[in-house]
PyMOL Python script that loads the backbone (N, CA, C, O; Angstrom):
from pymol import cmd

cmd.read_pdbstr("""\
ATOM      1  N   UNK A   1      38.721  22.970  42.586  1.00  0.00           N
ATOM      2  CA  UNK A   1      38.720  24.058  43.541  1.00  0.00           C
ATOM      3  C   UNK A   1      38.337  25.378  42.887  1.00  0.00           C
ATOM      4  O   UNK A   1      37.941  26.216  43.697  1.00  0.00           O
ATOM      5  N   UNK A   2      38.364  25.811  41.448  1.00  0.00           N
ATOM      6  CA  UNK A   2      38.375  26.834  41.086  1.00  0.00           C
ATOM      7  C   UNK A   2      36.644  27.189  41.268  1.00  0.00           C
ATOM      8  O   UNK A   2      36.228  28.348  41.293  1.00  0.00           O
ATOM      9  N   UNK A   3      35.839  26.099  41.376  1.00  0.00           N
ATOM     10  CA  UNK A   3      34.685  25.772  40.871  1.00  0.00           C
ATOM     11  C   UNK A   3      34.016  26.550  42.282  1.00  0.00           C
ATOM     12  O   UNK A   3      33.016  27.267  42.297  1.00  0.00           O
ATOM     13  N   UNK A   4      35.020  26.118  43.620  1.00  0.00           N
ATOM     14  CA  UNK A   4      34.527  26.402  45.018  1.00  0.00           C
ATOM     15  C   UNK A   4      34.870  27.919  44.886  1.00  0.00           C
ATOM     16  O   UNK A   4      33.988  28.646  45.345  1.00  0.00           O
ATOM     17  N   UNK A   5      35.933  28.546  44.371  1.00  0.00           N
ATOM     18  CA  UNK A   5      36.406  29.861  44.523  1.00  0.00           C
ATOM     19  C   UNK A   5      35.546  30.507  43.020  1.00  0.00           C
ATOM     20  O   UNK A   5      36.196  31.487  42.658  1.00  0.00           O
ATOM     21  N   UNK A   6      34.649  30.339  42.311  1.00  0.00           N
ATOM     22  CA  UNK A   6      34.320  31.192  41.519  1.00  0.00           C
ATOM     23  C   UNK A   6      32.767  31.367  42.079  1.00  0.00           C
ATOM     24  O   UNK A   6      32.124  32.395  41.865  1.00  0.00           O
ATOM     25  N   UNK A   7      31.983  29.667  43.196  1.00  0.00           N
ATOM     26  CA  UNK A   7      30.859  30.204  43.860  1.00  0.00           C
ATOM     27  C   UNK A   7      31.200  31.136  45.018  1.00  0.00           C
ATOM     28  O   UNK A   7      30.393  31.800  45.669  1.00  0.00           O
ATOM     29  N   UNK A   8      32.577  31.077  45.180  1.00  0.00           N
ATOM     30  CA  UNK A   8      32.439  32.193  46.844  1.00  0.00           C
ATOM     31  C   UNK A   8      32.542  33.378  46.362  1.00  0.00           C
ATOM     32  O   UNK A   8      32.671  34.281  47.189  1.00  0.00           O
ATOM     33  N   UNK A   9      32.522  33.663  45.208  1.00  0.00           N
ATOM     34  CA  UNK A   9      32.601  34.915  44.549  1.00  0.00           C
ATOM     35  C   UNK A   9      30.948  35.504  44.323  1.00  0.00           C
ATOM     36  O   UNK A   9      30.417  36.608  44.444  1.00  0.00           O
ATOM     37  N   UNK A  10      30.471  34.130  43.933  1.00  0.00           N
ATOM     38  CA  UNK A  10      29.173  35.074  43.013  1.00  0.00           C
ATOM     39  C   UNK A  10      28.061  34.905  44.406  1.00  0.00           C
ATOM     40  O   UNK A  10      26.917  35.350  44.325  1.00  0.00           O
ATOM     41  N   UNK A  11      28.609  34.151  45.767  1.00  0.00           N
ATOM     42  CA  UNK A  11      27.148  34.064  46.367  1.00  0.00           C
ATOM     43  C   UNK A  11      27.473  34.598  47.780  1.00  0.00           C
ATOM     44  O   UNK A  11      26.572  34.641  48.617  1.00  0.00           O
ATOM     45  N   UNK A  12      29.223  35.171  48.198  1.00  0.00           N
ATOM     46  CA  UNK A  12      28.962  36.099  48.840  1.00  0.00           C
ATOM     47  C   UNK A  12      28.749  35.372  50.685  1.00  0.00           C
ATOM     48  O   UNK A  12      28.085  35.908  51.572  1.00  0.00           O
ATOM     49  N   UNK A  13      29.555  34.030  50.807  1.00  0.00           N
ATOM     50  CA  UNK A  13      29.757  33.724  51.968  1.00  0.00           C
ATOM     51  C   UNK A  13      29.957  34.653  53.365  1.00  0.00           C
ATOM     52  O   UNK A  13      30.571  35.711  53.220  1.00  0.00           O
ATOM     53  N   UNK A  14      29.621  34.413  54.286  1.00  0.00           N
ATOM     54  CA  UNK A  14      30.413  34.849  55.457  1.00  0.00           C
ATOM     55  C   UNK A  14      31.793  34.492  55.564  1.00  0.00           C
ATOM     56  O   UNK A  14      32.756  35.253  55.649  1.00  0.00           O
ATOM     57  N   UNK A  15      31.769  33.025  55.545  1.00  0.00           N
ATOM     58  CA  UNK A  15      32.999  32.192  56.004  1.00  0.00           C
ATOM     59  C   UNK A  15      33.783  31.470  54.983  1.00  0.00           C
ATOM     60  O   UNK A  15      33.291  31.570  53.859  1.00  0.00           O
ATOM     61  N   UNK A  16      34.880  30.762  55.059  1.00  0.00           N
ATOM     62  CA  UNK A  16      35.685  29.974  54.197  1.00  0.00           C
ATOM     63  C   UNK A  16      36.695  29.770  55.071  1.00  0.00           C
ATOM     64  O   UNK A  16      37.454  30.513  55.694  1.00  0.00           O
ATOM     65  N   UNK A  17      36.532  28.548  54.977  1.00  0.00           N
ATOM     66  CA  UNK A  17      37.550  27.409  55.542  1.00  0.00           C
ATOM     67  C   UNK A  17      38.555  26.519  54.534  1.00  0.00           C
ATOM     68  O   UNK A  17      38.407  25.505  53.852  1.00  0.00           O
ATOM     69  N   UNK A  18      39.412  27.239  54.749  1.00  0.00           N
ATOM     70  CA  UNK A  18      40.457  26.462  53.519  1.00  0.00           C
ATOM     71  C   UNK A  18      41.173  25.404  54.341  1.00  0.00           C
ATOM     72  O   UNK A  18      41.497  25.601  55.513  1.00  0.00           O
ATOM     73  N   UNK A  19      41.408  24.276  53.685  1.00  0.00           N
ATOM     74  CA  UNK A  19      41.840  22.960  54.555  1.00  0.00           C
ATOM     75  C   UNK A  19      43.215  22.201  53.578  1.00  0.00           C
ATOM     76  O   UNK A  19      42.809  21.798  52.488  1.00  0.00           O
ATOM     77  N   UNK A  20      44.554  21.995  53.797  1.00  0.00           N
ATOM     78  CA  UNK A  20      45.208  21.511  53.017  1.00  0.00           C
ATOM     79  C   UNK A  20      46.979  21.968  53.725  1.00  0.00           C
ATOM     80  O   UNK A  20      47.102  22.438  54.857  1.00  0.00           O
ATOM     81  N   UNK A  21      47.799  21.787  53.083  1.00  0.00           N
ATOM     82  CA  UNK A  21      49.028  22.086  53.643  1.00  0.00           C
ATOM     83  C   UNK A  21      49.739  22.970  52.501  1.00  0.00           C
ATOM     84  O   UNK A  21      50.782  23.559  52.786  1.00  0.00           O
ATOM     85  N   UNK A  22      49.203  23.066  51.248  1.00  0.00           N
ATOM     86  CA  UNK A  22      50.145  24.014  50.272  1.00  0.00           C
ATOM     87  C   UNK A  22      49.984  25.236  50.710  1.00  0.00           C
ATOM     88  O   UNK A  22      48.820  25.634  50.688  1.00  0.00           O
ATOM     89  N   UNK A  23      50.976  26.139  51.200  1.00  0.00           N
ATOM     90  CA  UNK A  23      51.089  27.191  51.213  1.00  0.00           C
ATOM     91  C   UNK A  23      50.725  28.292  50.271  1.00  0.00           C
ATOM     92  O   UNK A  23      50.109  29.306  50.602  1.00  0.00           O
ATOM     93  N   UNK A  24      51.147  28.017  49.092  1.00  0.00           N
ATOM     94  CA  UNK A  24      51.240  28.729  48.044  1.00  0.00           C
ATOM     95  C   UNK A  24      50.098  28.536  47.186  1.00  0.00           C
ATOM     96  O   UNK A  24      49.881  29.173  46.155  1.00  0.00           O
ATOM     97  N   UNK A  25      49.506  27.778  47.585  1.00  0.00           N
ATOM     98  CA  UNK A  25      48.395  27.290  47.412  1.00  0.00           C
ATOM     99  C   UNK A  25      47.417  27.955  47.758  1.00  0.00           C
ATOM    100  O   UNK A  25      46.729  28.432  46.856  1.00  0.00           O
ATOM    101  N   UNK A  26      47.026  28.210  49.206  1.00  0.00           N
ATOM    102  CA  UNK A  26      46.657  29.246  49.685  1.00  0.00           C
ATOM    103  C   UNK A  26      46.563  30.535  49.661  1.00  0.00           C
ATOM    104  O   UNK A  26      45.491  31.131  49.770  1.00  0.00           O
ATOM    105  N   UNK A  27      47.697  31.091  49.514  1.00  0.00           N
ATOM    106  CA  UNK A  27      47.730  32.266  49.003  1.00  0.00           C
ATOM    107  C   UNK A  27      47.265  32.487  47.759  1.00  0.00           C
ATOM    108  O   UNK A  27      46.583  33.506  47.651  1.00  0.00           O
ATOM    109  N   UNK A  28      47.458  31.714  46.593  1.00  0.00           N
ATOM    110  CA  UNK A  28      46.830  32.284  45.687  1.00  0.00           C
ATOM    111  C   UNK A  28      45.597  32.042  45.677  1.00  0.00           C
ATOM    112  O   UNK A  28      44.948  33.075  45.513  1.00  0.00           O
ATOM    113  N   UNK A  29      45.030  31.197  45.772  1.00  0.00           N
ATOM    114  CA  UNK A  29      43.089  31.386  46.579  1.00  0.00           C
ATOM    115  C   UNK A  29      42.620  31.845  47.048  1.00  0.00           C
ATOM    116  O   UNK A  29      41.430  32.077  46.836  1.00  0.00           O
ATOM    117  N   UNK A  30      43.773  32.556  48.664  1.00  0.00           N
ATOM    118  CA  UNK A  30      43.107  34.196  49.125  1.00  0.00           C
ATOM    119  C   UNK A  30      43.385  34.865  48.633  1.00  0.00           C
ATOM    120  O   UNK A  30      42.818  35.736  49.292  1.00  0.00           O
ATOM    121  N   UNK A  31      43.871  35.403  47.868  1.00  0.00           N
ATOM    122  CA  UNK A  31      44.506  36.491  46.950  1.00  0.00           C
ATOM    123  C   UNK A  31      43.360  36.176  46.390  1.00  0.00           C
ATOM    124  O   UNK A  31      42.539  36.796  47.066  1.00  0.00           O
ATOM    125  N   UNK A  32      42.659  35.462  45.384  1.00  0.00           N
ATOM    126  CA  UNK A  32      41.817  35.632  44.523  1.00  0.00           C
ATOM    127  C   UNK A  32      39.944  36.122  44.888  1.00  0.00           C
ATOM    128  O   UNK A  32      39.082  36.740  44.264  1.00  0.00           O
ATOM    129  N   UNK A  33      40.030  35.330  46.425  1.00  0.00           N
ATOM    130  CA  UNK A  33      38.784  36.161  47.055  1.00  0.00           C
ATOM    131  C   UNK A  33      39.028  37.505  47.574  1.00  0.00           C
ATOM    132  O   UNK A  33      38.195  38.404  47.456  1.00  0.00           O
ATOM    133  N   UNK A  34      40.241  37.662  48.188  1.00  0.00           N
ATOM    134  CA  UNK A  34      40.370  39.098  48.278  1.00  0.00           C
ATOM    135  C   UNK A  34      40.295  40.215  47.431  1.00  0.00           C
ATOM    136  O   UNK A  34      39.973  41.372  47.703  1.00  0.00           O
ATOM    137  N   UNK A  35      40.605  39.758  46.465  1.00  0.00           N
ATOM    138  CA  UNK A  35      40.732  41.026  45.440  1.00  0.00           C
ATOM    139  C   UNK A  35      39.405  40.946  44.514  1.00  0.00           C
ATOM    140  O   UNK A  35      39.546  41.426  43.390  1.00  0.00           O
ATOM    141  N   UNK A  36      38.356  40.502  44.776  1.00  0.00           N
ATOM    142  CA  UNK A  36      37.219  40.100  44.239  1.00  0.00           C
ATOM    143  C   UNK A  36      36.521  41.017  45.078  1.00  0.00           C
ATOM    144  O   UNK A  36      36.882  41.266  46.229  1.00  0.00           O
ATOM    145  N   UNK A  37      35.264  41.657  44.373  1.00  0.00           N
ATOM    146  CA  UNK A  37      34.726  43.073  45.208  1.00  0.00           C
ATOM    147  C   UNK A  37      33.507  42.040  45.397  1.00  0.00           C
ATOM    148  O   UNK A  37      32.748  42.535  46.231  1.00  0.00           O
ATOM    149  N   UNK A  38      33.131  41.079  45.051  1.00  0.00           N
ATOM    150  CA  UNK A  38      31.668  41.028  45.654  1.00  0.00           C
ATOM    151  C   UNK A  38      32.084  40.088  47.059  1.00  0.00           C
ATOM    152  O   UNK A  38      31.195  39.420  47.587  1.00  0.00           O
ATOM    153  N   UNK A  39      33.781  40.078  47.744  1.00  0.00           N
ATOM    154  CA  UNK A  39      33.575  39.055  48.871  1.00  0.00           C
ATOM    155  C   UNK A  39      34.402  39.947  49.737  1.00  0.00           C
ATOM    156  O   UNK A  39      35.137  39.319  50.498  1.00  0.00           O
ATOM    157  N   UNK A  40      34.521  42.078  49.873  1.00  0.00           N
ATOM    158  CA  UNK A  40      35.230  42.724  51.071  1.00  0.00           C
ATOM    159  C   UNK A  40      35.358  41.745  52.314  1.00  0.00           C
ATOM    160  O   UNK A  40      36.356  41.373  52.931  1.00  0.00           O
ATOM    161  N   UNK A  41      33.905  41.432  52.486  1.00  0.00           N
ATOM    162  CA  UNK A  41      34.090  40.998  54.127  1.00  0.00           C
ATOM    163  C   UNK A  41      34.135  39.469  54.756  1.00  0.00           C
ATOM    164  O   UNK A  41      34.040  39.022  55.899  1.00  0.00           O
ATOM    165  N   UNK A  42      34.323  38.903  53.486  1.00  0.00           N
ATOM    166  CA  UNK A  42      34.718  37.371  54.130  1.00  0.00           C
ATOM    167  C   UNK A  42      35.705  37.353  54.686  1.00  0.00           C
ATOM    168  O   UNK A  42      36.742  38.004  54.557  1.00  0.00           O
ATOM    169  N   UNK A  43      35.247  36.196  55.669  1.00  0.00           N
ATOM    170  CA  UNK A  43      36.821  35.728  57.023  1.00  0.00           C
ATOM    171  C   UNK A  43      36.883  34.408  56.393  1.00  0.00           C
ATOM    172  O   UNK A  43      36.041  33.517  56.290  1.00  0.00           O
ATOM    173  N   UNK A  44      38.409  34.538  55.897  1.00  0.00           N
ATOM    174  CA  UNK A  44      38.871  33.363  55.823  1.00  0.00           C
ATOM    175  C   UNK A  44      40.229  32.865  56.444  1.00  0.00           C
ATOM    176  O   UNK A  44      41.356  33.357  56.497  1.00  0.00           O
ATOM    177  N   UNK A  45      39.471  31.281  57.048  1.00  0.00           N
ATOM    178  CA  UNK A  45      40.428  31.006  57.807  1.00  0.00           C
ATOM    179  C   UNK A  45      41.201  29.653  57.383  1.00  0.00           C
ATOM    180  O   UNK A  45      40.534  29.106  56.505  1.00  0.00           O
ATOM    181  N   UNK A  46      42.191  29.026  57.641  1.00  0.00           N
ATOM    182  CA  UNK A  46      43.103  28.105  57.625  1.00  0.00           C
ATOM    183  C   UNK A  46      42.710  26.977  58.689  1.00  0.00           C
ATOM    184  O   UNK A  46      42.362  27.393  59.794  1.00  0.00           O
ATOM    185  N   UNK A  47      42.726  25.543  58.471  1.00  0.00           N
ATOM    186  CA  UNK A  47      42.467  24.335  59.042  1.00  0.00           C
ATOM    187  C   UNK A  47      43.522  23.561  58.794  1.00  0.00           C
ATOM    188  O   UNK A  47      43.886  23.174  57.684  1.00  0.00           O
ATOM    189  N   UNK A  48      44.327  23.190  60.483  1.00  0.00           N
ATOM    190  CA  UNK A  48      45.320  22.334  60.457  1.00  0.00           C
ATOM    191  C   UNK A  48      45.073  21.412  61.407  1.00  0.00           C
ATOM    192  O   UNK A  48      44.038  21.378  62.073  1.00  0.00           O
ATOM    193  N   UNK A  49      45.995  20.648  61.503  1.00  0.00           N
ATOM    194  CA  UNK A  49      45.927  19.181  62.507  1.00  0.00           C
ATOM    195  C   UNK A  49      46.965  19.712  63.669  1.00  0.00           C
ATOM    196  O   UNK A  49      48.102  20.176  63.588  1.00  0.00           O
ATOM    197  N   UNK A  50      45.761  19.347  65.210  1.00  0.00           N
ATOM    198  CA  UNK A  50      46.707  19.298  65.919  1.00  0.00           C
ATOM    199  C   UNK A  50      48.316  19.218  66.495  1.00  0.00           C
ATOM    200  O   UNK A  50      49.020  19.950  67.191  1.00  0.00           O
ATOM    201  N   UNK A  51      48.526  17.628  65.657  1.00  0.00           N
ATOM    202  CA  UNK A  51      49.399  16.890  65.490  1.00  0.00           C
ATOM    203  C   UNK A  51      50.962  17.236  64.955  1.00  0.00           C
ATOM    204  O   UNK A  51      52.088  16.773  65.138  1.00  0.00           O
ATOM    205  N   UNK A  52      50.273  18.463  64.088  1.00  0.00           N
ATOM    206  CA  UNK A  52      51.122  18.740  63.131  1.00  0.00           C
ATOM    207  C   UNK A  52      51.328  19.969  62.646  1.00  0.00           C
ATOM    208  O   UNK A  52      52.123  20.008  61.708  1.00  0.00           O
ATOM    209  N   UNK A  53      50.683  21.380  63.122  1.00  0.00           N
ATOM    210  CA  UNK A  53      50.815  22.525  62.519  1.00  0.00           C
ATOM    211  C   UNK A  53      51.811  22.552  61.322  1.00  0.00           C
ATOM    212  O   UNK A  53      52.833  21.874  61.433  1.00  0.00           O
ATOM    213  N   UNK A  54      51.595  23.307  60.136  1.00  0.00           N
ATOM    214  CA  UNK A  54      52.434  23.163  59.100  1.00  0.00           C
ATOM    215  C   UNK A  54      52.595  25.213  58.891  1.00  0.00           C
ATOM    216  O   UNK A  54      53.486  25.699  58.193  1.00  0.00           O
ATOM    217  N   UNK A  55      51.858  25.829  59.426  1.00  0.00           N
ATOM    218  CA  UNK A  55      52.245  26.753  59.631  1.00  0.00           C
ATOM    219  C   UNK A  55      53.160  27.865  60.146  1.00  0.00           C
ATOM    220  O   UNK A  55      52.949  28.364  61.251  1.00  0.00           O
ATOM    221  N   UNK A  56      54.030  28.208  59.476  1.00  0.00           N
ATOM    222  CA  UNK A  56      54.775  28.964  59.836  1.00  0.00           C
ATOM    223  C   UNK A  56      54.482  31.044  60.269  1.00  0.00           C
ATOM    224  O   UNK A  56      53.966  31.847  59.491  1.00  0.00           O
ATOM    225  N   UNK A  57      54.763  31.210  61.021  1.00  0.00           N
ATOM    226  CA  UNK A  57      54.360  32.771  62.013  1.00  0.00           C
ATOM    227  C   UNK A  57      55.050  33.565  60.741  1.00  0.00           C
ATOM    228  O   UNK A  57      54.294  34.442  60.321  1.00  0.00           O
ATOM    229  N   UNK A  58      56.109  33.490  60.134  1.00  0.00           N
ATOM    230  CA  UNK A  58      56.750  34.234  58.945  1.00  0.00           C
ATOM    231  C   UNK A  58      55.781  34.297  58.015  1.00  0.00           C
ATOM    232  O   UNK A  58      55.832  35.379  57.431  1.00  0.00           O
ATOM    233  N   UNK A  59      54.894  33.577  57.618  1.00  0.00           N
ATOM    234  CA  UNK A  59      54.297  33.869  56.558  1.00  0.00           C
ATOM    235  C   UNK A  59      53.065  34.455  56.660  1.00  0.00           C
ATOM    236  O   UNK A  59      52.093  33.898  56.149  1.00  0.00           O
ATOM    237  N   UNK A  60      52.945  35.612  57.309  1.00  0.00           N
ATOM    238  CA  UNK A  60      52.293  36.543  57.364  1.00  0.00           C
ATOM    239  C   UNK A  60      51.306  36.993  56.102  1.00  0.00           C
ATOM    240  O   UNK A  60      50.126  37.322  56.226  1.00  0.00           O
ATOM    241  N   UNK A  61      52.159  36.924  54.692  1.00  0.00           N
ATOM    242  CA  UNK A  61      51.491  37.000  53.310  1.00  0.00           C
ATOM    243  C   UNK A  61      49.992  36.260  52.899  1.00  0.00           C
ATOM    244  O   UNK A  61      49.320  36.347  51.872  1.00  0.00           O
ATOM    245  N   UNK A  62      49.822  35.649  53.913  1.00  0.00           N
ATOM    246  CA  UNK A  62      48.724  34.817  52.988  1.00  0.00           C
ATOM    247  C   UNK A  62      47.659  35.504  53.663  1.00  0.00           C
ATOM    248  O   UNK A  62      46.609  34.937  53.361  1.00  0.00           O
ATOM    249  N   UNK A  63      47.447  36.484  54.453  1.00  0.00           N
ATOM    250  CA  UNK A  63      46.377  37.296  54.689  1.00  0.00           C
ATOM    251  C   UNK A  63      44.509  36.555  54.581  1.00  0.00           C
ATOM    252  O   UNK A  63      43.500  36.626  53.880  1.00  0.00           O
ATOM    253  N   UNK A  64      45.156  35.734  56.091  1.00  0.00           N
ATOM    254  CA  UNK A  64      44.149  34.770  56.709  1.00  0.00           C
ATOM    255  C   UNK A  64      43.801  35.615  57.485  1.00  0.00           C
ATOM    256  O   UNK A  64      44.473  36.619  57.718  1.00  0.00           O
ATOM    257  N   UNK A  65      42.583  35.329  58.069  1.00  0.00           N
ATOM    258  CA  UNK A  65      41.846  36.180  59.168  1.00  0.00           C
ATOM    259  C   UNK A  65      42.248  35.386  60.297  1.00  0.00           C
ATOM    260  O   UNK A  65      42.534  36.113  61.248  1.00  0.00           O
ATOM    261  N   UNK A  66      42.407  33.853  60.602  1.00  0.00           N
ATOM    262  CA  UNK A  66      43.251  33.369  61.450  1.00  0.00           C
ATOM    263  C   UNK A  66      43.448  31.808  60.901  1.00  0.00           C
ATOM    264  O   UNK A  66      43.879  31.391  59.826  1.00  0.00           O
ATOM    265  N   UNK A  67      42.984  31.160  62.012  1.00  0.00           N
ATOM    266  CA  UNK A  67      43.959  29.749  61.870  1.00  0.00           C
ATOM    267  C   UNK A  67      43.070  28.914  62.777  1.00  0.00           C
ATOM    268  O   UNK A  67      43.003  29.286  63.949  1.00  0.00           O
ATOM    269  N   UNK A  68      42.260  27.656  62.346  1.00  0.00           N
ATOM    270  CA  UNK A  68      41.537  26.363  63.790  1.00  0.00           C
ATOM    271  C   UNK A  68      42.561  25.796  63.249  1.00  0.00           C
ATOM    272  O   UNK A  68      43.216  25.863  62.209  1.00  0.00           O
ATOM    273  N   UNK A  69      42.518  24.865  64.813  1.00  0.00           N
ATOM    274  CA  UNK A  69      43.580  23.445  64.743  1.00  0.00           C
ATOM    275  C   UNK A  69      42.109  22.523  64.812  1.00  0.00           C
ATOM    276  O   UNK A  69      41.086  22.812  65.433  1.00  0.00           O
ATOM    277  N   UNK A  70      42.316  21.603  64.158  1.00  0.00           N
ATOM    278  CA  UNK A  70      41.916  20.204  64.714  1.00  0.00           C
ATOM    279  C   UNK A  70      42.117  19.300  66.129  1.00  0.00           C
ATOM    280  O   UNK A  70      43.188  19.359  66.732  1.00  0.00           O
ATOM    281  N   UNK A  71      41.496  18.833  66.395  1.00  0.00           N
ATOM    282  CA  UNK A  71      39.989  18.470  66.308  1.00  0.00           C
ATOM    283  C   UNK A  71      38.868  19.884  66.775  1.00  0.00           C
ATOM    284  O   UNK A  71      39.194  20.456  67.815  1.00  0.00           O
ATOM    285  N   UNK A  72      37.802  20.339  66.155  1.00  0.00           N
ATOM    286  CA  UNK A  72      36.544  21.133  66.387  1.00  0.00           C
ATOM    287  C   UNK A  72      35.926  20.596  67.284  1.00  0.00           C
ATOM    288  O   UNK A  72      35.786  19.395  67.516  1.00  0.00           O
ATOM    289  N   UNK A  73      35.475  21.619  67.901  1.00  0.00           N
ATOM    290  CA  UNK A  73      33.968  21.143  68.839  1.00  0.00           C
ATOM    291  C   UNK A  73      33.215  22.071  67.894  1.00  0.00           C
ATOM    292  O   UNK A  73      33.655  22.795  67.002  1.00  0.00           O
ATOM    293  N   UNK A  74      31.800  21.837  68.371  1.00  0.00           N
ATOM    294  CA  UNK A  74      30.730  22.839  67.525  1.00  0.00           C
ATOM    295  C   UNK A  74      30.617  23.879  68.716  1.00  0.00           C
ATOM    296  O   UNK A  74      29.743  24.741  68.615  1.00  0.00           O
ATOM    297  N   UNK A  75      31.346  23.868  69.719  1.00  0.00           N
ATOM    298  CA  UNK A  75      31.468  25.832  70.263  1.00  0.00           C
ATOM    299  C   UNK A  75      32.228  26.405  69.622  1.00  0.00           C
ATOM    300  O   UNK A  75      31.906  27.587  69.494  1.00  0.00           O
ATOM    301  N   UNK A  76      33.192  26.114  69.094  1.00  0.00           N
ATOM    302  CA  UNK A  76      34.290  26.656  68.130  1.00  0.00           C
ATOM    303  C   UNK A  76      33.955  27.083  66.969  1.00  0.00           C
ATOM    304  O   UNK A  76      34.365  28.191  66.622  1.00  0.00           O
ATOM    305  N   UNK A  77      33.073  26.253  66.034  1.00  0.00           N
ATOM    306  CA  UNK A  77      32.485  26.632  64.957  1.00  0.00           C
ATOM    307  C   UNK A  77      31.835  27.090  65.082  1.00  0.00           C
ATOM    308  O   UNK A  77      31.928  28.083  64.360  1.00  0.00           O
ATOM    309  N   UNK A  78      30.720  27.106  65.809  1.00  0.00           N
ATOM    310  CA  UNK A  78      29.066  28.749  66.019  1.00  0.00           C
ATOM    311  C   UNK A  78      30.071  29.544  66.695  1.00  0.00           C
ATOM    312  O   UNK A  78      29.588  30.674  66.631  1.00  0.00           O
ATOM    313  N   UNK A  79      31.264  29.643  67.352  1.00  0.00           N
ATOM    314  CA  UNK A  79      31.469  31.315  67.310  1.00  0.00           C
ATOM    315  C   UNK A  79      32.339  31.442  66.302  1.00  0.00           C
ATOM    316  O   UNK A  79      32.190  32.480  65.659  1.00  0.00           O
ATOM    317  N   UNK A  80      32.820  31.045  66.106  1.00  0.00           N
ATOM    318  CA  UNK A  80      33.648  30.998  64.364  1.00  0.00           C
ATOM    319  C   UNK A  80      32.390  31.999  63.204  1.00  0.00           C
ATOM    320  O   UNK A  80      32.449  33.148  62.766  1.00  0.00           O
ATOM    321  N   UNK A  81      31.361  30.907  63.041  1.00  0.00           N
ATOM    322  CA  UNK A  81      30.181  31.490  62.111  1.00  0.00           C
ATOM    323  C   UNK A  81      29.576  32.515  62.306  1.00  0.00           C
ATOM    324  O   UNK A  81      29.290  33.233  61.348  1.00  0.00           O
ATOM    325  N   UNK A  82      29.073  32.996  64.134  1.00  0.00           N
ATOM    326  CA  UNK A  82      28.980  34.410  64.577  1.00  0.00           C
ATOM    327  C   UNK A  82      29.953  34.895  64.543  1.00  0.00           C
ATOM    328  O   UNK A  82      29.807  35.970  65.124  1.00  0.00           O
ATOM    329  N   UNK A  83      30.797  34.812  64.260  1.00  0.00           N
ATOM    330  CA  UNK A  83      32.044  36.149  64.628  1.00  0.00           C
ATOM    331  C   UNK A  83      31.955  36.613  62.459  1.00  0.00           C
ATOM    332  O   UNK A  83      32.065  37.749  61.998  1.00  0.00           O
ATOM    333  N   UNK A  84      31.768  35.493  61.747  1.00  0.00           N
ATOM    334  CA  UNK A  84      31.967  35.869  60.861  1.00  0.00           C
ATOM    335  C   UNK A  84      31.005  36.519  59.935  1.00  0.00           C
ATOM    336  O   UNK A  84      31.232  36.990  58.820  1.00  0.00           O
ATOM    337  N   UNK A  85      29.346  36.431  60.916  1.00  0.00           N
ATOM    338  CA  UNK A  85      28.831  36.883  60.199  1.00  0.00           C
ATOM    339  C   UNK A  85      28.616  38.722  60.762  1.00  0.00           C
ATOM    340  O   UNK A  85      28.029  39.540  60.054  1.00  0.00           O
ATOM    341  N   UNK A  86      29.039  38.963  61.716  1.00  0.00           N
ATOM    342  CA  UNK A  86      28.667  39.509  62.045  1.00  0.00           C
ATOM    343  C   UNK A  86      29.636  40.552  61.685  1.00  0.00           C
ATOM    344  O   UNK A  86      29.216  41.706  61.592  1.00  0.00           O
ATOM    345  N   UNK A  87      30.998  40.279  61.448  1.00  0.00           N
ATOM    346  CA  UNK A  87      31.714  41.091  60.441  1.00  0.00           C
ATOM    347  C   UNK A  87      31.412  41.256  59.445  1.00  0.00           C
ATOM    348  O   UNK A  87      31.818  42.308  58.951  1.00  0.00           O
ATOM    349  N   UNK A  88      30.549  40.353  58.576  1.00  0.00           N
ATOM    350  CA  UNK A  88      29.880  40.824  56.975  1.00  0.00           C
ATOM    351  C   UNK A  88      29.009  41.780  57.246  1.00  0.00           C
ATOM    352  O   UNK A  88      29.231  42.875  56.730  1.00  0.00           O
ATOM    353  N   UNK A  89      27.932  41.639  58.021  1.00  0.00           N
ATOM    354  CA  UNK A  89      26.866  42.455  58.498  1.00  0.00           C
ATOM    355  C   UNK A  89      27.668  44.013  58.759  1.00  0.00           C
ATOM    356  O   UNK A  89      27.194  44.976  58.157  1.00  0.00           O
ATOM    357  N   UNK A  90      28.532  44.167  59.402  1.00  0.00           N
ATOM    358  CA  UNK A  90      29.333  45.469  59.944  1.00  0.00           C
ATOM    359  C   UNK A  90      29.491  45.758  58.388  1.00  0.00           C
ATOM    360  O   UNK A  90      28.912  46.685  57.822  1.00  0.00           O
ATOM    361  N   UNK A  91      30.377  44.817  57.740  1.00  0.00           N
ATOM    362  CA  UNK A  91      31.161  45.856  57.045  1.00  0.00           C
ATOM    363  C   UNK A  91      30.475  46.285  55.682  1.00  0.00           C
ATOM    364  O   UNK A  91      30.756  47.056  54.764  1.00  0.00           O
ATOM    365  N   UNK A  92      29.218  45.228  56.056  1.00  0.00           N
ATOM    366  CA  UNK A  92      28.323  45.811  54.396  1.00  0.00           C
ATOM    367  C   UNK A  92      27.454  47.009  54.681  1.00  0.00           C
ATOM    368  O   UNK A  92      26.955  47.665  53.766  1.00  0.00           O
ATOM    369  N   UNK A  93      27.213  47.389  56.405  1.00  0.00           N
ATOM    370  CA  UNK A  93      26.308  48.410  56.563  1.00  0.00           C
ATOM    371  C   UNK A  93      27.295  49.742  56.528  1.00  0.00           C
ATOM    372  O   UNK A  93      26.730  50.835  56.550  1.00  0.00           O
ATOM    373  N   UNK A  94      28.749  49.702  56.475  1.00  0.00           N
ATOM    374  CA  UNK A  94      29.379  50.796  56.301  1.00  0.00           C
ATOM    375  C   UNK A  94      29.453  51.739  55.155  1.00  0.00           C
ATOM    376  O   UNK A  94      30.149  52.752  55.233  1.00  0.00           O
TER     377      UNK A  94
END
""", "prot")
cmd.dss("prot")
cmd.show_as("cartoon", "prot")
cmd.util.cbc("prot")
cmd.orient("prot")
């Protein structure tokens, strides 16, 4: 994983989809794109299972842009990908 978080650094994604149930886990992976200046305006979001949300509303800390459940349609993901690029676009022309 470090390998996925040192290319979202150098090439400057729109998006990131983190997929897994460690909490803490998470956080320290957004923590590490966040505080990385070449990725201000990535949205990154969290992927859980219907079935099973493992997310808790208290943990506010992990400073996700939001949250898909499973199962996707591909309307969900193209506005997912427009919404996210279009926040990079905003916030790099500021």
């Amino acid at each position: 994983m470090e390998h996925a978080i040192e290319q979202a650094q150098q090439k400057n994604p729109c998006l990131v989809i983190l997929v897994g149930e460690n909490q803490s886990w998470f956080e320290h992976q957004v923590r590490i794109l966040r505080q990385s200046n070449q990725t201000p305006a990535m949205t990154i979001v969290a992927l859980t299972e219907s079935g099973s949300p493992r997310w808790h509303s208290a943990n506010n800390h992990l400073d996700l842009d939001g949250f898909l459940v499973q199962p996707l349609t591909d309307d969900i993901l193209v506005s997912l990908v427009q919404s996210a690029v279009v926040k990079q676009s905003y916030r790099q022309a500021s």
